[in-house]
N, C-alpha and C positions, 0 to 999 in steps of 0.2 A: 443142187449144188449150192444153194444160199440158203443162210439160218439169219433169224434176225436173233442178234446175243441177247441170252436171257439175262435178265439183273435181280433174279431172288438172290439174296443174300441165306434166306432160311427156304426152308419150302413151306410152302401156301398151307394153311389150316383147309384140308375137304377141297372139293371141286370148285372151280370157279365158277359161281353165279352166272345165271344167264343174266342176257341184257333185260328182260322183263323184270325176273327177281331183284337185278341191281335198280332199277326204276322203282320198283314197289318199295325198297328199302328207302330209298330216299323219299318216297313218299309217304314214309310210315307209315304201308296198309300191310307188311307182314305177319304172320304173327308172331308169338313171342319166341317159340323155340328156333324158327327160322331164320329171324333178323338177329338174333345171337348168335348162329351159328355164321351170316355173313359178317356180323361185327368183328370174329376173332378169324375169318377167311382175310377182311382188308388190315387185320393187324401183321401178317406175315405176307401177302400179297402185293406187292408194289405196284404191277402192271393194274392191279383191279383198284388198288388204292388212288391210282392217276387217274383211272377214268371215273372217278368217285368224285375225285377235287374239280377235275373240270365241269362237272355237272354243277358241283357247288359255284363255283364260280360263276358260271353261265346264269344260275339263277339271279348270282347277286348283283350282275350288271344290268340282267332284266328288271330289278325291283330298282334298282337307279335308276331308270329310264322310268318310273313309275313311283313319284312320291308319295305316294301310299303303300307302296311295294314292304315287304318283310322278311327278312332272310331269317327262317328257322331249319335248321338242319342239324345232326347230329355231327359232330366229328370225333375220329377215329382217331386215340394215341396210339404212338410207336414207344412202346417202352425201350428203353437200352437192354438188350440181354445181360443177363446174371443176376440181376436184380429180385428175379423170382415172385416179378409181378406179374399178372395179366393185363391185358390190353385192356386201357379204359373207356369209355364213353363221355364224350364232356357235350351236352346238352347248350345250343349257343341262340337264343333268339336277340332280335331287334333290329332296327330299321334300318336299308341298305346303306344308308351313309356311315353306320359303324365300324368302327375299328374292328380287324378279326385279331385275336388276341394268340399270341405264338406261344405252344404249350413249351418248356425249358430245356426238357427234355424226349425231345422227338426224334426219333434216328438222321442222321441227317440227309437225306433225299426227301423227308416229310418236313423238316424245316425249311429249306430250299423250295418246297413248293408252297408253303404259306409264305415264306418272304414274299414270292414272286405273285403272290395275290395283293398282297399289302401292297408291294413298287408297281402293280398295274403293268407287271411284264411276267406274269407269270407267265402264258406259252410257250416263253422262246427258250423254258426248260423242258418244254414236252415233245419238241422232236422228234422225228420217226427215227429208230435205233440204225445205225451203221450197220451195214451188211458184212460179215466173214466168210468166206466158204468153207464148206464141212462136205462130206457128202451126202447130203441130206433128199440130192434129187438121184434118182437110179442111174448105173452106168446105160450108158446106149446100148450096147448089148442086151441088157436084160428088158428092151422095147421089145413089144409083140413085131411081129416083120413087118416091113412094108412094102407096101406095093411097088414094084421096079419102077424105077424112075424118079423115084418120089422118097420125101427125108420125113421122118420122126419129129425133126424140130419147127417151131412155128417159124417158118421164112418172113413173110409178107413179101409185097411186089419189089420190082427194085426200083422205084420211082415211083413217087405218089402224089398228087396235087394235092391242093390245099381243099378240104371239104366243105359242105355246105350246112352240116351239123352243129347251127349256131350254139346249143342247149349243151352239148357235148363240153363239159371245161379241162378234162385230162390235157396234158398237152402232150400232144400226140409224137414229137420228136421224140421227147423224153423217155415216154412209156415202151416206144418202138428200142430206143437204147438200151433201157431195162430186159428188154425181151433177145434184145441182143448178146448183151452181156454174160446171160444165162448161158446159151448158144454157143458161146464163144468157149465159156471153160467146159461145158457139158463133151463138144470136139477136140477139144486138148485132153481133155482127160482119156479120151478113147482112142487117142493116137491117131486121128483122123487129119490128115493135115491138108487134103485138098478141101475138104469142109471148111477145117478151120478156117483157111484163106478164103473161102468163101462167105464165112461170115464175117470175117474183118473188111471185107471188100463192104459190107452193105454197113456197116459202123460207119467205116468211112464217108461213104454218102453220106449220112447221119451227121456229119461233125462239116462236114463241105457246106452244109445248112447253117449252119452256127457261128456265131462271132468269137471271138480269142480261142479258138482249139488248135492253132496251129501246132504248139508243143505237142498237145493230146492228138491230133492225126501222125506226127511224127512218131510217137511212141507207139501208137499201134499199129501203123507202118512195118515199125523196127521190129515188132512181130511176125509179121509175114515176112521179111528178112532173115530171119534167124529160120524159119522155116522152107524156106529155099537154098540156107546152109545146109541142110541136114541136121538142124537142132531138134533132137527127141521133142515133141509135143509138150507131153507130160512136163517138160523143164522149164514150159513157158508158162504153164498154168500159173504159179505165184505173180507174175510178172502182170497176166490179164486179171487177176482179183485183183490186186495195186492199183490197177488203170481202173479196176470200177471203184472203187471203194474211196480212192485217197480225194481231198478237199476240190482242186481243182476239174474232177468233173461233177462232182456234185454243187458247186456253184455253176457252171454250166450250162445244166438243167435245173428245170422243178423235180423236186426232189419226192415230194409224193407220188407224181405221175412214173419218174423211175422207177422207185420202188417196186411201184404197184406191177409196173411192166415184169420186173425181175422176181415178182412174188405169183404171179399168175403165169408165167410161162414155168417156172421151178414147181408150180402144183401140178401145171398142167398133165408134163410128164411124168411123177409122181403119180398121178392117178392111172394113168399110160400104161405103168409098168406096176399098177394096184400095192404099191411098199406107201404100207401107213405111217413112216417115219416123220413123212413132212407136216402131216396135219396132227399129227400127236404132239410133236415138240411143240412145248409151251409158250417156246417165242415166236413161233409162227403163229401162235393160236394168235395170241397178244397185239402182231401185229393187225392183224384184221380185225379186232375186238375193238382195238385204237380206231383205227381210220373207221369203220363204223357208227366209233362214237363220235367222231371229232367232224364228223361228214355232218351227224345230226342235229348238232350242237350248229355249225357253221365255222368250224375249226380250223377244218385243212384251209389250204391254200389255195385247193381247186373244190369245184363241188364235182360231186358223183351222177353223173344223169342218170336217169331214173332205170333206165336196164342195165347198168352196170351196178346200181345199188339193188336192184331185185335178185340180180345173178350174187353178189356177194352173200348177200341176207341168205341166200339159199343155202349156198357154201359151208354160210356160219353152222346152219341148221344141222345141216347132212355129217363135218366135224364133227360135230358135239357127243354124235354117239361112241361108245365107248367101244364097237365092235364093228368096225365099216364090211360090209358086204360086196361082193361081186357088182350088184348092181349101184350101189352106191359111189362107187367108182366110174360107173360108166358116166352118172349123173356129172357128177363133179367134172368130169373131162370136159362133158357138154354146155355145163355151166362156165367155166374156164375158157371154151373155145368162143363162146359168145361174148364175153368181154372183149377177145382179141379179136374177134370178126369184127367189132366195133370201133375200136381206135387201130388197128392194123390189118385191115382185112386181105385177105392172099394175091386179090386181083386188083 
């Protein structure tokens, strides 16, 4: 049900680099046909060209804290199309307290992110992308059946204490919201509407935890309202993407731990119902490519404990291939359900 909006402007030159190959590049141990071939992937690539910059950057605040430190890296122009130039290499050494010098013309989402190097606020351009719904996770229908009594969607309990998993940093309302969110349109869209009201009943719990949602419990109230008129499902679906997506619940929440809730419960059943849509689209890719790197780096805003970053890293692995198999499906489900068994487990 959730797509994270892709922002190519062109399409990417070839495959996207793995995270090794994009590590090697930066380390100039490529060789030469290689590292030319990702030189002209981060010239049309945006998503692989951010996590390029944050690397760079990461190093050059490392070599600041380090007065001997030396920021040598390669960086990547964005020519203006028409020009009928190719993407160039401009070659940049010298010591972390220098200036990085902004090339004139660089497209502007690559100007924008060397400004934001230069003013020492570069991240607060890197944000995790706004969620839209598409249909990107299978209708409920198209779920293997389930055992009577028992639903297709990740519930969790309906009350939950506070854990003892100090190492754990998600934060666990957020992610359980994320995982909600999903849930909630995945039921509207199948015309399901004592579900649905049963997933707005556990939202609600979720926002009874939380400080200023009284508007946001009223509004998703007024959902189960309209569905005790007799309001078709389907007609509220726009209405619950709204509630997830617009400003006031994402200040709310931690907005990674969301995400992440709403990106792992939308794979989860993706994998469920084995439709490779969700891990093919490039902004799904992008998203977990990002928090990958931004987790390694020390970027986000929460860190990844170390079984949710094993289960992701796997993830990345099992995606990558260009032709997922029966059993590669299963995997990913398995992988996916461990994440949730960890910040929202069923009991």
């Amino acid at each position: 049900m959730q797509e994270f909006a892709p922002k190519h402007a062109t399409k990417p030159s070839g495959p996207c680099p793995s995270n090794e190959d994009l590590a090697a590049y930066i380390d100039r141990t490529l060789d030469k046909a290689e590292s030319a071939r990702t030189t002209e992937h981060l010239a049309s690539c945006e998503d692989c060209y951010t996590v390029y910059m944050e690397t760079l950057d990461f190093q050059r605040e490392s070599s600041t804290a380090d007065p001997d430190g030396v920021v040598d890296a390669e960086v990547v122009e964005f020519r203006r199309p028409g020009g009928g130039q190719p993407a160039e290499v401009a070659s940049k050494s010298g010591t972390a307290g220098g200036s990085w010098r902004s090339p004139a013309r660089w497209f502007p989402l690559a100007a924008l992110l060397l400004v934001g190097v230069g003013s020492g606020t570069y991240f607060q351009f890197l944000a995790l992308p706004q969620l839209r719904t598409i249909p990107a996770t299978p209708p409920i229908a198209s779920l293997p059946p389930a055992e009577p009594g028992t639903s297709p969607l990740w519930l969790g309990p309906t009350h939950r204490g506070a854990g003892d998993g100090e190492e754990i940093k998600i934060d666990e309302a957020s992610f359980r919201m994320g995982v909600q969110t999903v849930n909630l349109q995945a039921t509207l869209q199948a015309g399901q509407v004592r579900e649905s009201e049963d997933i707005i009943a556990r939202i609600l719990q979720i926002l009874e935890a939380q400080s200023f949602t009284k508007d946001l419990y009223a509004r998703y109230a007024g959902i189960t309202s309209a569905l005790e008129k007799k309001r078709p499902p389907a007609e509220l679906l726009l209405a619950a993407d709204r509630l997830a997506r617009e400003k006031e619940s994402r200040d709310i929440f931690d907005t990674t731990s969301l995400d992440l809730g709403q990106w792992v419960e939308a794979g989860r059943l993706a994998a469920m119902a084995r439709k490779p849509s969700f891990f093919q689209q490039s902004a799904n890719q992008s998203f977990l490519r990002r928090l990958l790197w931004s987790d390694k780096l020390g970027r986000n805003d929460v860190k990844l404990d170390p079984a949710t970053r094993a289960s992701l890293d796997r993830i990345s692995d099992i995606t990558s291939k260009s032709d997922l198999q029966p059993s590669d499906y299963t995997e990913l489900q398995n992988e996916l359900e461990k994440i949730l068994s960890t910040h929202y487990p069923m009991t």
